[in-house]
N, C-alpha and C positions, 0 to 999 in steps of 0.2 A: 326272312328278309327284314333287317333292322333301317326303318328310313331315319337321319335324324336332319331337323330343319334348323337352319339358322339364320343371323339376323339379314343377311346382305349375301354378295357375290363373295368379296372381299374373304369373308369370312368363312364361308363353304369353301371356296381354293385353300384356304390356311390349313380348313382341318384336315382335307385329302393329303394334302401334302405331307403333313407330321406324320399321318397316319402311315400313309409309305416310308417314310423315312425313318420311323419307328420301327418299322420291319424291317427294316434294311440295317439297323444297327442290331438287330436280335439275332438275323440271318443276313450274314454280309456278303454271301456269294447267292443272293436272292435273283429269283430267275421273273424278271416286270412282263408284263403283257401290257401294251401301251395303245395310246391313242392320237390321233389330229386331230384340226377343229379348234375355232376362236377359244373355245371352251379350254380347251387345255393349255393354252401359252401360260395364262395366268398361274396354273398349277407348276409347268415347267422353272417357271421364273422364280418360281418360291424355293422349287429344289434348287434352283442352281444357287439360290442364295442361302439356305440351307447348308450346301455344301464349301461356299465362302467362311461362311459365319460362325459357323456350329461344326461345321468338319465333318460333314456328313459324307460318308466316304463308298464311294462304288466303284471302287477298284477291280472288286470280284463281281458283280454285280453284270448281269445279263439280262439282254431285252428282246423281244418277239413283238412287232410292233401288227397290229389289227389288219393293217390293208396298204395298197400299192396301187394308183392307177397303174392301167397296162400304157403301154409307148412311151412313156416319160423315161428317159435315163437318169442316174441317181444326182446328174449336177445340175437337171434341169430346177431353177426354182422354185417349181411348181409340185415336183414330186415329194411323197413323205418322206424317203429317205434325207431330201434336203430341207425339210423342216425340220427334224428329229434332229441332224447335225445343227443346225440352226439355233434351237429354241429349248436344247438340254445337252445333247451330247457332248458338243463342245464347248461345254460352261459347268460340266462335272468333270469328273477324274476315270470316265468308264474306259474301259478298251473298246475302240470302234471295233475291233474283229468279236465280240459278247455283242455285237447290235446287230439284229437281222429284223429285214424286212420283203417281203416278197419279192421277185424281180422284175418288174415290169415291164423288160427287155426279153425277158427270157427265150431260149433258142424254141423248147421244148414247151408251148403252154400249159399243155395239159399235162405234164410233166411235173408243173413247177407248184401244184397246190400241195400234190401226195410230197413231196422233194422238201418240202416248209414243213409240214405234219409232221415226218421223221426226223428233223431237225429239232424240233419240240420235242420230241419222245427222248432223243437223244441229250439233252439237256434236261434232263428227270422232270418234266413240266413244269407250266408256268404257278408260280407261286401268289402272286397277286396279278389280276388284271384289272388296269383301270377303263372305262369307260364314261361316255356321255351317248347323249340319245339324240337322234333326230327326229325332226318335226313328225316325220310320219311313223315313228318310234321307233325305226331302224338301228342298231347295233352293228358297228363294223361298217361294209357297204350290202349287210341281210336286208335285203328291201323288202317291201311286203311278198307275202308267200314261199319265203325262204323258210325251208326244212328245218326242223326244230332239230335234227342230226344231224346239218349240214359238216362237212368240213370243209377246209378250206380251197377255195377253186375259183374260178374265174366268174364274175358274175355282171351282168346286162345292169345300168342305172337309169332310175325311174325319171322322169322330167324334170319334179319333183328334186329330187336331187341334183340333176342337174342347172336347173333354173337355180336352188340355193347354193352351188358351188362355183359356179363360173365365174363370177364377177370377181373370184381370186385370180384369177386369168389374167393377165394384160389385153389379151385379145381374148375375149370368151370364148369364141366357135374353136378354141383351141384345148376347150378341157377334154378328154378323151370319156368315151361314151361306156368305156368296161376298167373294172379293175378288179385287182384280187382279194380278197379276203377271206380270214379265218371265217370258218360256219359258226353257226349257235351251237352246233356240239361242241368243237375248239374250243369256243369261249367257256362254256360249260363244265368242261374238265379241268377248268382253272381252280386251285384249293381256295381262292378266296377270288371278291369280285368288291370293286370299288366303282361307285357311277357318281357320277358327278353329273347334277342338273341345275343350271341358273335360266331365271328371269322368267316373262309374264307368257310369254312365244312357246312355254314347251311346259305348263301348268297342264293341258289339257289330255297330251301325249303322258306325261306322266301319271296323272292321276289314271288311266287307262290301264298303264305298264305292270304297276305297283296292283293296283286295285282288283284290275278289272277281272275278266278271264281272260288262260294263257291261248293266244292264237297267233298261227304265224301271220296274219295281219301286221300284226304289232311285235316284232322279234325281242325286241326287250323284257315282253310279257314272260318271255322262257325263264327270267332270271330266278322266277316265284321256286323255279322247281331245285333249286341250287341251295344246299343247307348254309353257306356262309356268301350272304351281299349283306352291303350295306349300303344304303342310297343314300348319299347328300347332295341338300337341296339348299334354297333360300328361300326365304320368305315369300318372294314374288312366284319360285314356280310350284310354292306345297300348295299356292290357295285354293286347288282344285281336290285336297286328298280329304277324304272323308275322318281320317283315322286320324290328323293332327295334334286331338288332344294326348292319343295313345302313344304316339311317336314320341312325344314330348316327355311322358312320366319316363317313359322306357329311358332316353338321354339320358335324366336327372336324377337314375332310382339305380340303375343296372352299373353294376361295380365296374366295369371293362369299361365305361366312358368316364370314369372318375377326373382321369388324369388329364381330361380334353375339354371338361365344361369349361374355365375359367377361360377357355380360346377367344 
């Protein structure tokens, strides 16, 4: 796990972004593992401008995105499929039939996690995933005590979760109490893993994640056992990681980040 910290928010979304898009011009039929969350519009906004500016092109380019609540259909504005059209899809050149997301409608529930897994497998797997982390260091919607092999499958949300999602709501009592998501195994068998963490709210969760020991407590903590992550952060949320100084030579010394310090 390489963490690298940088100076602001701003600038953490800049580099996640290049860095995807980077592999996206190396491998142009590149297969995204994606995510929702405040946290990622700002990443989004960067590729779409990216793909304005610079021609960054996904044309070939396929997505598997993290999670679904369940009962949402995909025009409600609340569900991820309609944020994902929202805040990238339709501000790049991808083919919406390359974008898949759970179905949170589905006839068959328990059907429809093994039915998303085969659809991954079937699409040679996901080649980068990006993530961010929740306060109780959850991945995807893996709330505490979620299987460090999970795959993906319908899963109960903690209050916790709840209490920090609803207020997206218009009417809160209206966010739905289960959705689907890839497991920590899914996530796991990504060939590469990108996390993005900002601000002073998720310093403590991180430093745990990266740091601490790996427990399903903390589902994020699984990423330790994954040969390529790279965690960026900013400055507000590394102030908790012991190892900062070491992060930092690593950045400034390791030939593979050459092309990114001047960001």
């Amino acid at each position: 796990m390489e963490v690298i910290i940088r100076p602001d928010a701003q600038a953490a979304v800049k580099l996640t972004a290049k860095i995807m898009a980077d592999d996206l011009i190396k491998k142009p039929d590149m297969v995204f593992g994606l995510a929702t969350g405040r946290t990622m519009e700002a990443v989004y906004a960067e590729l779409a401008n990216l793909h304005r500016n610079c021609g960054t092109d996904f044309s070939l380019a396929k997505s598997f995105n993290l999670d679904e609540y369940i009962g949402l259909p995909s025009e409600d504005k609340n569900s991820y499929r309609y944020y994902m059209n929202y805040h990238l899809f339709n501000n790049v050149n991808i083919d919406l039939r390359n974008t898949h997301l759970p179905n949170g409608i589905a006839e068959d529930l328990d059907a429809e996690g093994p039915r998303y897994e085969q659809a991954i497998v079937d699409a040679g797997g996901i080649d980068m995933q990006l993530l961010g982390i929740g306060c109780d260091g959850h991945i995807g919607f893996n709330e505490p005590l979620s299987s460090l092999a999970s795959r993906t499958r319908q899963k109960a949300l903690t209050p916790e979760t709840y209490e920090q999602n609803s207020p997206l709501f218009d009417n809160p009592e209206d966010m739905p109490k289960r959705a689907f998501t890839m497991g920590v195994g899914t996530i796991l068998d990504a060939k590469r893993i990108v996390m993005l963490v900002t601000g002073a709210e998720k310093a403590d969760v991180l430093a745990k994640a990266v740091e601490g020991p790996v427990t399903s407590m903390i589902s994020a903590s699984a990423l330790q056992l994954h040969s390529r992550v790279v965690v960026i952060v900013d400055e507000e949320a590394a102030t908790k990681l012991e190892g900062k100084d070491y992060y930092n030579w690593i950045f400034q010394n390791e030939p593979e980040w050459e092309p990114y310090r001047s960001m």
